[in-house]
N, CA, C and O atoms as a CHARMM CRD file, in Angstrom:
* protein
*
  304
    1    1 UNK  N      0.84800  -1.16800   0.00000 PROA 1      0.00000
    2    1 UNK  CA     0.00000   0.00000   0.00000 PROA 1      0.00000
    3    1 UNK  C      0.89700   1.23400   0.00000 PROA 1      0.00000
    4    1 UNK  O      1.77700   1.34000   0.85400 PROA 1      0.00000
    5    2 UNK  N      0.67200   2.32100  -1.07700 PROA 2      0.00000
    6    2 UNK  CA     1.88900   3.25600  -0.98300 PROA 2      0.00000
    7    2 UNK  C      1.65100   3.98400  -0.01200 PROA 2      0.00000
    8    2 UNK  O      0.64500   3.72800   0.65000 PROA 2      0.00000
    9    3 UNK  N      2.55000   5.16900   0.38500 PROA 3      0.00000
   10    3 UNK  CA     2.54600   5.97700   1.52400 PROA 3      0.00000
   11    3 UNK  C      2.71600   7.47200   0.96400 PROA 3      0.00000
   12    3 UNK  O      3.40000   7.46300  -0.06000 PROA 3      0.00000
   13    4 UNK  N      2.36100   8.54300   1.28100 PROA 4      0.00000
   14    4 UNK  CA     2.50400   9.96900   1.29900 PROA 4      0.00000
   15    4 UNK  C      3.89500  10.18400   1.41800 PROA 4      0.00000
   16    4 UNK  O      4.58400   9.50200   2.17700 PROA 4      0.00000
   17    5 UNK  N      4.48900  11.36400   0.50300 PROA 5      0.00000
   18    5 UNK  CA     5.62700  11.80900   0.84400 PROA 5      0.00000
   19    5 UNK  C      5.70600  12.37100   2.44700 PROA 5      0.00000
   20    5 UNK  O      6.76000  12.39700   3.08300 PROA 5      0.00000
   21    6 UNK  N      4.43900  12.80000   2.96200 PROA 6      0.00000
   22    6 UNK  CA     4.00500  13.45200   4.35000 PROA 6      0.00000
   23    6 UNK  C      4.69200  12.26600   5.47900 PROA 6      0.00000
   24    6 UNK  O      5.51200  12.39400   6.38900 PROA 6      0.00000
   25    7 UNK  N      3.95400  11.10600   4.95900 PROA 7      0.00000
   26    7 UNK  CA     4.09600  10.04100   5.85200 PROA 7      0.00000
   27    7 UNK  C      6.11500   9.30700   5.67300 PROA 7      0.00000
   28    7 UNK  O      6.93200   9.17100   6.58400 PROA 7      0.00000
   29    8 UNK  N      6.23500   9.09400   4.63300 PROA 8      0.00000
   30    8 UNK  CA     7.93500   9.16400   4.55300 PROA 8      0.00000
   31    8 UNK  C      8.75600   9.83300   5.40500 PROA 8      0.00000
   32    8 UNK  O      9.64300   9.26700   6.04300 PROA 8      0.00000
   33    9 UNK  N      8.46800  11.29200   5.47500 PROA 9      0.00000
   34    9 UNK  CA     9.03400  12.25500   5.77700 PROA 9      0.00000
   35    9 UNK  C      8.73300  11.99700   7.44200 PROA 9      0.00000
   36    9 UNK  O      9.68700  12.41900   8.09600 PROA 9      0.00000
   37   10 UNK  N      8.17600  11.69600   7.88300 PROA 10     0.00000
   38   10 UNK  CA     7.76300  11.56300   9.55500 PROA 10     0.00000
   39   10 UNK  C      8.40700  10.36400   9.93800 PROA 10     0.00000
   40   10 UNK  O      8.65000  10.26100  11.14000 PROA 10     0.00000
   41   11 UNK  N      8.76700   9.35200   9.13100 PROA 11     0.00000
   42   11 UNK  CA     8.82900   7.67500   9.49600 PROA 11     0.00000
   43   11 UNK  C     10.48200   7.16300   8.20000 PROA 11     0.00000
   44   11 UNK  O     10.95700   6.07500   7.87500 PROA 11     0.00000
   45   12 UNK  N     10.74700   8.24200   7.93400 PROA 12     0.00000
   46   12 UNK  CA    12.26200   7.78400   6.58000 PROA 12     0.00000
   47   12 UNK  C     12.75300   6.45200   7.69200 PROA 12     0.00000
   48   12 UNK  O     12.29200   5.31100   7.67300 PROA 12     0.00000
   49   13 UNK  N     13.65100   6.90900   8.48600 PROA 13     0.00000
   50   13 UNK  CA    14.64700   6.06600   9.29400 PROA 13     0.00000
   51   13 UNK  C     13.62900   4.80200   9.61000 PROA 13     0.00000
   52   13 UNK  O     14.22300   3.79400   9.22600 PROA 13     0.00000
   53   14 UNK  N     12.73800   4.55400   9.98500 PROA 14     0.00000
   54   14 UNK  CA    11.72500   3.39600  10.35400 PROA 14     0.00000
   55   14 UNK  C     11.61900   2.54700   9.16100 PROA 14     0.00000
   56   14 UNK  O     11.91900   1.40000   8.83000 PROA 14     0.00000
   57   15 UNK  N     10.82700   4.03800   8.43400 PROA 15     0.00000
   58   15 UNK  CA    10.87600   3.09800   6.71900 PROA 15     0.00000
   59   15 UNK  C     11.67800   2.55800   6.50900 PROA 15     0.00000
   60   15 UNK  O     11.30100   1.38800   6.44200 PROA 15     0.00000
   61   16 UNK  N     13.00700   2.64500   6.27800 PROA 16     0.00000
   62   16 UNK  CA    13.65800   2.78500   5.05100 PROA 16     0.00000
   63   16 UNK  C     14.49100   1.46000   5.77700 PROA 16     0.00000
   64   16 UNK  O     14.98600   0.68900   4.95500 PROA 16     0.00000
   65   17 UNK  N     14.69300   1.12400   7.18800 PROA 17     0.00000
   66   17 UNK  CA    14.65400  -0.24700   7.88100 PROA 17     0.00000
   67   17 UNK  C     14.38400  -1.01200   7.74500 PROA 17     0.00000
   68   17 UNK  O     15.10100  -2.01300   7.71100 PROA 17     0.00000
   69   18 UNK  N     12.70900  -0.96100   7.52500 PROA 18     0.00000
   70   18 UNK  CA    11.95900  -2.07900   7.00200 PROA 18     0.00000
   71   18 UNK  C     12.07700  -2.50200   5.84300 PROA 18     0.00000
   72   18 UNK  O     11.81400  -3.64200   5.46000 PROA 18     0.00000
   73   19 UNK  N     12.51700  -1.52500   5.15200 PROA 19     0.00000
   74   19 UNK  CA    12.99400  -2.16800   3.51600 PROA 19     0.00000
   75   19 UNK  C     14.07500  -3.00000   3.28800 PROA 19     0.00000
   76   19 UNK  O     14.15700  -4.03100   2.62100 PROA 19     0.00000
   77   20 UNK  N     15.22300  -2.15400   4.20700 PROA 20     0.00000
   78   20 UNK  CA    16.24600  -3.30700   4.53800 PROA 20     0.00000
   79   20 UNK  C     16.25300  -4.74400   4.95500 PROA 20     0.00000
   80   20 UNK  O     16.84000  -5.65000   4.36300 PROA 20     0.00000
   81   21 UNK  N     15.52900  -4.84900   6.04500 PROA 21     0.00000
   82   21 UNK  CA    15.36700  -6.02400   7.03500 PROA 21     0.00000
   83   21 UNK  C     14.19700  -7.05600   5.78600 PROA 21     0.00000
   84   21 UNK  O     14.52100  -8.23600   5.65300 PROA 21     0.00000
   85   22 UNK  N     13.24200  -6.67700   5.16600 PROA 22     0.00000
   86   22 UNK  CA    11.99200  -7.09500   4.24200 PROA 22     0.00000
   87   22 UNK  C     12.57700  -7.54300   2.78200 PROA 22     0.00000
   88   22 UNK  O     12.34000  -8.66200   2.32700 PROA 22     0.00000
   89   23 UNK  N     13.39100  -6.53500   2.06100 PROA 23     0.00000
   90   23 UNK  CA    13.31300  -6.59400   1.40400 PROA 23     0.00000
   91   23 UNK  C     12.35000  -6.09300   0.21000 PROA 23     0.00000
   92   23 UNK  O     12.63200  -5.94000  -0.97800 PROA 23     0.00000
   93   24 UNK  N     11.04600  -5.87000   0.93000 PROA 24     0.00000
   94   24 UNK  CA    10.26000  -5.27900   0.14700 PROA 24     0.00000
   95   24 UNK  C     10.23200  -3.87000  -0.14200 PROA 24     0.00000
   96   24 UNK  O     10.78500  -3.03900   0.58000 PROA 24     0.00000
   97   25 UNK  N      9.42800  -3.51900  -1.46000 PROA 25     0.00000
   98   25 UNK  CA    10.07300  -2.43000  -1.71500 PROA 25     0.00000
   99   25 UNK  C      8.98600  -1.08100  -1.03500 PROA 25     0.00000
  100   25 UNK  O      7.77900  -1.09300  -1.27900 PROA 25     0.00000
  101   26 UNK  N      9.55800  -0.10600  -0.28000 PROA 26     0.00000
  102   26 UNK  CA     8.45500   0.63100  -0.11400 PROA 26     0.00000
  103   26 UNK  C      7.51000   1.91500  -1.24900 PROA 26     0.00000
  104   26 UNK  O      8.27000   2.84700  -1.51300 PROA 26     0.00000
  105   27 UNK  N      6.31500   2.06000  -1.79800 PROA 27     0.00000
  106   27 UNK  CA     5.97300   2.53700  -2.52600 PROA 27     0.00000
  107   27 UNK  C      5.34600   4.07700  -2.14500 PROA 27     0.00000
  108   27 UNK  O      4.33000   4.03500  -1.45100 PROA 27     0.00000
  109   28 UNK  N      5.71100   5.07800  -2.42500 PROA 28     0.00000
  110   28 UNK  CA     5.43300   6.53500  -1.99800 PROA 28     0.00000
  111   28 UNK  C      4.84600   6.75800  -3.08300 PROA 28     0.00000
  112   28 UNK  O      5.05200   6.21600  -4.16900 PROA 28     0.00000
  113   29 UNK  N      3.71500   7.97700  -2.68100 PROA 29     0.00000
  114   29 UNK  CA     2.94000   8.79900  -3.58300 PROA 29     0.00000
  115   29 UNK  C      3.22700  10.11400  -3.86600 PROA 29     0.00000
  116   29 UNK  O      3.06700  10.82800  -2.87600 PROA 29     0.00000
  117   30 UNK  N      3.68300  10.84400  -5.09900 PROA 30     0.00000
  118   30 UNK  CA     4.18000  12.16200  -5.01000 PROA 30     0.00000
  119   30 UNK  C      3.36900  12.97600  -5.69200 PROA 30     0.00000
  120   30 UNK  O      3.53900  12.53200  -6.82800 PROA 30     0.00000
  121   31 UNK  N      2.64600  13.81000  -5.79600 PROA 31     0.00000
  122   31 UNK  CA     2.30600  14.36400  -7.19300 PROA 31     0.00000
  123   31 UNK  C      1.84900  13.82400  -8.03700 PROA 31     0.00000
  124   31 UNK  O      2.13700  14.04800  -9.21300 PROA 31     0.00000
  125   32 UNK  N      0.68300  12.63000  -7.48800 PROA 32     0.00000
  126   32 UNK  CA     0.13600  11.93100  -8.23700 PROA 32     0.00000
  127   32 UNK  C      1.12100  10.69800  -8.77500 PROA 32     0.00000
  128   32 UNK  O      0.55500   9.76600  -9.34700 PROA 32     0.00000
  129   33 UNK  N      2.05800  10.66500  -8.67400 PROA 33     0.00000
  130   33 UNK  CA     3.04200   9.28600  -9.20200 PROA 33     0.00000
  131   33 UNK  C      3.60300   8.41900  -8.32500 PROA 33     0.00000
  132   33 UNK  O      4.05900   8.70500  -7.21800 PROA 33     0.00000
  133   34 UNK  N      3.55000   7.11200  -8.95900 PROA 34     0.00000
  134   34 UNK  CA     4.42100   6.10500  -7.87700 PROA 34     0.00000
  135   34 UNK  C      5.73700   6.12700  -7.59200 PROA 34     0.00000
  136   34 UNK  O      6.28000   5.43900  -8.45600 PROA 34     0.00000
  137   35 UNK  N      6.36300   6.45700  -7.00700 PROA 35     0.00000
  138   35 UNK  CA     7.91300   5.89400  -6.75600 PROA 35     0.00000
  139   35 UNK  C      7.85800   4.77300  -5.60100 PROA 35     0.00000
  140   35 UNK  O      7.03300   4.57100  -4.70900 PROA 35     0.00000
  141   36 UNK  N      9.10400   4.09500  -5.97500 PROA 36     0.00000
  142   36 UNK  CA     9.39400   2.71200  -4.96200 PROA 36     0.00000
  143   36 UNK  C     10.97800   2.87600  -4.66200 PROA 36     0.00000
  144   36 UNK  O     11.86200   3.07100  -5.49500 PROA 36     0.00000
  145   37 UNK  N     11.10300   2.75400  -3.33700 PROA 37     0.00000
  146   37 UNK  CA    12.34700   2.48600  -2.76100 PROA 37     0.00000
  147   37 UNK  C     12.67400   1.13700  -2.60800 PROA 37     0.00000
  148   37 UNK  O     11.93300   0.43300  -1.92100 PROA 37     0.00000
  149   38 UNK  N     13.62200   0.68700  -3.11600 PROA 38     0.00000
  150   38 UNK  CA    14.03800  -0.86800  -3.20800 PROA 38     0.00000
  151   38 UNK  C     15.51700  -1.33200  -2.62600 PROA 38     0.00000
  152   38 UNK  O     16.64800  -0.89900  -2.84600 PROA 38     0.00000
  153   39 UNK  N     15.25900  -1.88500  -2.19200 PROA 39     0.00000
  154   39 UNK  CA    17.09400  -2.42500  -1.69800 PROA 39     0.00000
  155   39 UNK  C     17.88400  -2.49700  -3.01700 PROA 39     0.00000
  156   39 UNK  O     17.30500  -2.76900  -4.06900 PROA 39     0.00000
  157   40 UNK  N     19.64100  -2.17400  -2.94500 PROA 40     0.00000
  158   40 UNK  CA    20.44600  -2.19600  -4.21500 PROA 40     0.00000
  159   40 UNK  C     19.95700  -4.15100  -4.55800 PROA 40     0.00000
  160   40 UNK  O     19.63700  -4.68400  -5.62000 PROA 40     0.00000
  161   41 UNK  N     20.08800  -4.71500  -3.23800 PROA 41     0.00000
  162   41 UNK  CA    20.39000  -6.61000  -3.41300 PROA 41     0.00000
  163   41 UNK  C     19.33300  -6.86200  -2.60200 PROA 41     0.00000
  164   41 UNK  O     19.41100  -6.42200  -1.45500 PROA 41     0.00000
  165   42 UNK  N     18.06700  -7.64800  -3.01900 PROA 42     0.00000
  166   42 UNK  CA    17.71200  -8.38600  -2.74200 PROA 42     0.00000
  167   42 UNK  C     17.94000  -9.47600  -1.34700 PROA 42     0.00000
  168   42 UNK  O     18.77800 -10.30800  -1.69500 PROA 42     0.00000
  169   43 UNK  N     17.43100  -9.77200   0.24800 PROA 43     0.00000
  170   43 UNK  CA    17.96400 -10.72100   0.87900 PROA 43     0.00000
  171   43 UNK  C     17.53200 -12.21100   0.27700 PROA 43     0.00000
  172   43 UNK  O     16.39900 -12.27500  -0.19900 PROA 43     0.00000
  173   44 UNK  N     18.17200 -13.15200   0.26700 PROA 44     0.00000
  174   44 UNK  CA    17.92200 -14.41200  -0.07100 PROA 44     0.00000
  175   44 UNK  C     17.08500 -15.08500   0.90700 PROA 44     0.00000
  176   44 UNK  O     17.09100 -14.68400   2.07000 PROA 44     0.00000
  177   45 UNK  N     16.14200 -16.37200   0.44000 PROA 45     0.00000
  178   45 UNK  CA    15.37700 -16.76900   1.10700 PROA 45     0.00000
  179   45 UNK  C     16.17700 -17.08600   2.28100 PROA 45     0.00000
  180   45 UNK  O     15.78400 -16.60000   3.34200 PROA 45     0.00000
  181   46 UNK  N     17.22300 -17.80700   2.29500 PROA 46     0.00000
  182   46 UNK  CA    18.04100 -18.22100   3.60100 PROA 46     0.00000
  183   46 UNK  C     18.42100 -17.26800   4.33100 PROA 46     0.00000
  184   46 UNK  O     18.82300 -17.66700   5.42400 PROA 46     0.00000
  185   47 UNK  N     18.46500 -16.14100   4.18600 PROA 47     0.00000
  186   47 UNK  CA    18.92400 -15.00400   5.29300 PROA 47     0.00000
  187   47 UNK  C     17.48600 -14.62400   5.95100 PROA 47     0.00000
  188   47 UNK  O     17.65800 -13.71600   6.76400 PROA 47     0.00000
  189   48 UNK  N     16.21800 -14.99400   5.87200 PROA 48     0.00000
  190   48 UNK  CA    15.49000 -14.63500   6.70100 PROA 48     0.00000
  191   48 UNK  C     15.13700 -15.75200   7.63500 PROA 48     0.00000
  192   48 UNK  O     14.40000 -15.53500   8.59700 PROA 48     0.00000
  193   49 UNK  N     15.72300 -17.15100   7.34800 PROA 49     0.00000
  194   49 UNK  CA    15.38000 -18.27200   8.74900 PROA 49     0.00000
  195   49 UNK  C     15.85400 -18.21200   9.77700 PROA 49     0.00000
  196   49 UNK  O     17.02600 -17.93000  10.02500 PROA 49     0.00000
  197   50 UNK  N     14.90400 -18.50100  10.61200 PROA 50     0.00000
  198   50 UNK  CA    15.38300 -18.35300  12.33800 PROA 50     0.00000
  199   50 UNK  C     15.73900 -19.38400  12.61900 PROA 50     0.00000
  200   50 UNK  O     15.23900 -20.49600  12.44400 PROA 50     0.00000
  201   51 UNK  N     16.71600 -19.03000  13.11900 PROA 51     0.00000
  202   51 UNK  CA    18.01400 -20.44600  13.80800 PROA 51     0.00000
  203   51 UNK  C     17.08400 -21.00000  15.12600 PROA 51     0.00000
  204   51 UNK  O     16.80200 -20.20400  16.02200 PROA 51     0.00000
  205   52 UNK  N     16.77200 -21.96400  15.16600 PROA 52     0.00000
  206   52 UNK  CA    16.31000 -22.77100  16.30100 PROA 52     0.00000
  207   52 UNK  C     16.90200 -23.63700  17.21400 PROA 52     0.00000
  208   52 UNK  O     18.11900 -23.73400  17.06000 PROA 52     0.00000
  209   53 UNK  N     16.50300 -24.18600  17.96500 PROA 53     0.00000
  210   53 UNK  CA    17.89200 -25.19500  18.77300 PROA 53     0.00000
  211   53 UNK  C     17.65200 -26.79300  18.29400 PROA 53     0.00000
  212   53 UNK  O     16.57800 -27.20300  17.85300 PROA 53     0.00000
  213   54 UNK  N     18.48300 -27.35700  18.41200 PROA 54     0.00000
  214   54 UNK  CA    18.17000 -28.39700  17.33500 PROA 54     0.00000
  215   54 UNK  C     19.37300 -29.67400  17.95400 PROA 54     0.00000
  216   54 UNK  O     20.32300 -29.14500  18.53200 PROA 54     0.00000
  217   55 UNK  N     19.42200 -30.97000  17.90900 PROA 55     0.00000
  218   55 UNK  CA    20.21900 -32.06500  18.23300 PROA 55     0.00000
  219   55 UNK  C     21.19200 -31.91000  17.67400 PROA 55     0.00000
  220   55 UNK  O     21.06300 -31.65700  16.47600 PROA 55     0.00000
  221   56 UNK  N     22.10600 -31.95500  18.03500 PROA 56     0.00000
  222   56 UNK  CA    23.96300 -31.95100  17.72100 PROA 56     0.00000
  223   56 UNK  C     24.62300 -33.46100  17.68100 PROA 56     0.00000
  224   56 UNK  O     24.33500 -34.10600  18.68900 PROA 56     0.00000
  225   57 UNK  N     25.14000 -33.90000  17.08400 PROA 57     0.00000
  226   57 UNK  CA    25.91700 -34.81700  17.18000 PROA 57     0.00000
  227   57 UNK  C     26.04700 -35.49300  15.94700 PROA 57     0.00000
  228   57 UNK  O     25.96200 -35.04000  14.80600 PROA 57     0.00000
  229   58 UNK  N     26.31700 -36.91400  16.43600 PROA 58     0.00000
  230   58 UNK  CA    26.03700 -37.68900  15.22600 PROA 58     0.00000
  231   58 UNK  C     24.87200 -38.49700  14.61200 PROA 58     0.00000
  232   58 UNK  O     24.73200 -39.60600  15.12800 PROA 58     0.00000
  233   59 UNK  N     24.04500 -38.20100  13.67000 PROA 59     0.00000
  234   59 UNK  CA    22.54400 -38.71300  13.53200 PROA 59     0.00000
  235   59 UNK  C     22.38900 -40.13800  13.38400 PROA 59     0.00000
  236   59 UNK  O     21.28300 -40.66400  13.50700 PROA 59     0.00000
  237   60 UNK  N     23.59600 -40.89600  13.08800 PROA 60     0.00000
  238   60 UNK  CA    23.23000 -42.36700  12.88200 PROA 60     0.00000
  239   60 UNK  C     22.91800 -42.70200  14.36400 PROA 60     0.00000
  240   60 UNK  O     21.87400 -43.34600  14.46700 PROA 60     0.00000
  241   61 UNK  N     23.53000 -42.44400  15.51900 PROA 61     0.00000
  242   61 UNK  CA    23.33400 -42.16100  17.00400 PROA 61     0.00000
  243   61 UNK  C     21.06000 -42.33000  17.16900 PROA 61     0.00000
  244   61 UNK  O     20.17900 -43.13800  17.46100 PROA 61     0.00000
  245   62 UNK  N     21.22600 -41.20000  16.81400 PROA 62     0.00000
  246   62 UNK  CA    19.89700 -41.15300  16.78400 PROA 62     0.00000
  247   62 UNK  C     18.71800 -42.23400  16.41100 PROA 62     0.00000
  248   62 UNK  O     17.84900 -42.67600  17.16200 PROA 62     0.00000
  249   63 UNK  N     18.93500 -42.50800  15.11300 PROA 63     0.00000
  250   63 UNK  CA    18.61300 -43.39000  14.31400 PROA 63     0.00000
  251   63 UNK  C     18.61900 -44.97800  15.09700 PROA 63     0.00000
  252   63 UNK  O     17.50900 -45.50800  15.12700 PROA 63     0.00000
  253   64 UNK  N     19.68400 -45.71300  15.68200 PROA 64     0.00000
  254   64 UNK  CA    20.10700 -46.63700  16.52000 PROA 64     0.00000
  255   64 UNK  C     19.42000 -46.13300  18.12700 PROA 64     0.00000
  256   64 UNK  O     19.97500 -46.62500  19.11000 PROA 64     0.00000
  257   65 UNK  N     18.54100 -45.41900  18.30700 PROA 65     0.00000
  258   65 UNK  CA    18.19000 -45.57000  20.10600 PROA 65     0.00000
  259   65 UNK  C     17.09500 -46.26200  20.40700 PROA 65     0.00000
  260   65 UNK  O     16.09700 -46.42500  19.70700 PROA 65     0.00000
  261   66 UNK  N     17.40300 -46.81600  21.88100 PROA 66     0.00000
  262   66 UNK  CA    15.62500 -47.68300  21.87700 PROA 66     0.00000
  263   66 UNK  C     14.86800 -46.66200  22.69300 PROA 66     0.00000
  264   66 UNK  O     15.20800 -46.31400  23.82400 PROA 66     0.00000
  265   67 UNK  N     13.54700 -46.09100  21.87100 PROA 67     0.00000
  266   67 UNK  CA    12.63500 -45.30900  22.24100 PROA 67     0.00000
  267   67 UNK  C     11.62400 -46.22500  23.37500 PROA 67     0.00000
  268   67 UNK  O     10.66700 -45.67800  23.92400 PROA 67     0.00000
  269   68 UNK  N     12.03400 -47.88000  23.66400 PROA 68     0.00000
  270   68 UNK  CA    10.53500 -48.81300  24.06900 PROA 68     0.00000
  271   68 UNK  C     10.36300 -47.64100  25.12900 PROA 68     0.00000
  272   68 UNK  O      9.59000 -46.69600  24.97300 PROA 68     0.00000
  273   69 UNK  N     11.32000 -47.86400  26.40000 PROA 69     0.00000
  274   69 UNK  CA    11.12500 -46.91500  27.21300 PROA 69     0.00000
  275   69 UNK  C     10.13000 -45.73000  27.43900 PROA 69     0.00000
  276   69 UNK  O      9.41700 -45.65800  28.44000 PROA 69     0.00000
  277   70 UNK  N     10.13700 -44.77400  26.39700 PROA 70     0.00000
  278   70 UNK  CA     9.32700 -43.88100  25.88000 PROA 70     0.00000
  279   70 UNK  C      7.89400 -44.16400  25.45600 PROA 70     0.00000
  280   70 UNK  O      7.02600 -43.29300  25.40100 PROA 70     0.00000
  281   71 UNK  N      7.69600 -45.56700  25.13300 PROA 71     0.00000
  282   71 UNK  CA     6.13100 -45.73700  24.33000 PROA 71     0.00000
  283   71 UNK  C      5.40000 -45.95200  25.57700 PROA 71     0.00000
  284   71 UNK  O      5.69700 -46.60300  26.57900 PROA 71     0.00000
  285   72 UNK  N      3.95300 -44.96500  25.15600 PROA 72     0.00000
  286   72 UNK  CA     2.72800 -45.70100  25.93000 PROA 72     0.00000
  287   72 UNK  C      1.46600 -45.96800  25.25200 PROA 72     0.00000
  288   72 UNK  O      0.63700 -45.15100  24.85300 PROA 72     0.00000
  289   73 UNK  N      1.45400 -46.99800  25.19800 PROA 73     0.00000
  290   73 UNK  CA     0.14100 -47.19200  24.64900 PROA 73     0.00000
  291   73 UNK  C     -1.21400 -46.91000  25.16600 PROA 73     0.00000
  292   73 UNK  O     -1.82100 -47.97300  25.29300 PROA 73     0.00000
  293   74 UNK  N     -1.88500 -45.93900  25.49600 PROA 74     0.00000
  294   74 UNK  CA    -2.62900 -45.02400  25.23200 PROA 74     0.00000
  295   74 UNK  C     -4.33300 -45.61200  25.08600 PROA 74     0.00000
  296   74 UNK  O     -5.31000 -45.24400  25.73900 PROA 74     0.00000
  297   75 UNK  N     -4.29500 -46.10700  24.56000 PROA 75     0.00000
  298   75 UNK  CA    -5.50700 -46.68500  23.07900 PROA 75     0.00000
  299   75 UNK  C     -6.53800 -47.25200  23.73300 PROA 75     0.00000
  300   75 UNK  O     -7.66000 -46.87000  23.39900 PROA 75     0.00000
  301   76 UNK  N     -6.41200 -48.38000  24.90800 PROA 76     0.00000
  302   76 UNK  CA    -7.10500 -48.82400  25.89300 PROA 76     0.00000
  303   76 UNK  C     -8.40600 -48.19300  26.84300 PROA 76     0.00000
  304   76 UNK  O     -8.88900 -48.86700  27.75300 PROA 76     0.00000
């Protein structure tokens, strides 16, 4: 949705963040015309995933454990 040069002008540094961090481009209204502010590069899909915490080691490890311990059968 574009924005007012009015509204730019109150919010540049905020804006012009979000374009960074997004990627998307922001679209202003001037005098009746569109302009768009765009990043020079594009971020890649992989620079916006959030690192989560996750099992370390070796996965064949994993693969080889006995879960019986863990099961309950439920169903009853």
């Amino acid at each position: 949705m574009p924005i007012s040069a009015s509204a730019l002008r109150g919010n540049i540094y905020k804006l012009l963040d979000q374009v960074l961090e997004s990627g998307k481009p922001l679209e202003v209204v001037r005098k009746g015309k569109l302009l768009k502010i765009v990043p020079e590069k594009q971020p890649g899909k992989m620079a916006k995933l959030v690192r989560h915490r996750c099992l370390t080691g070796d996965p064949e490890s994993i693969v080889h454990m006995d879960w019986s311990g863990e099961w309950h059968d439920d169903l009853s």
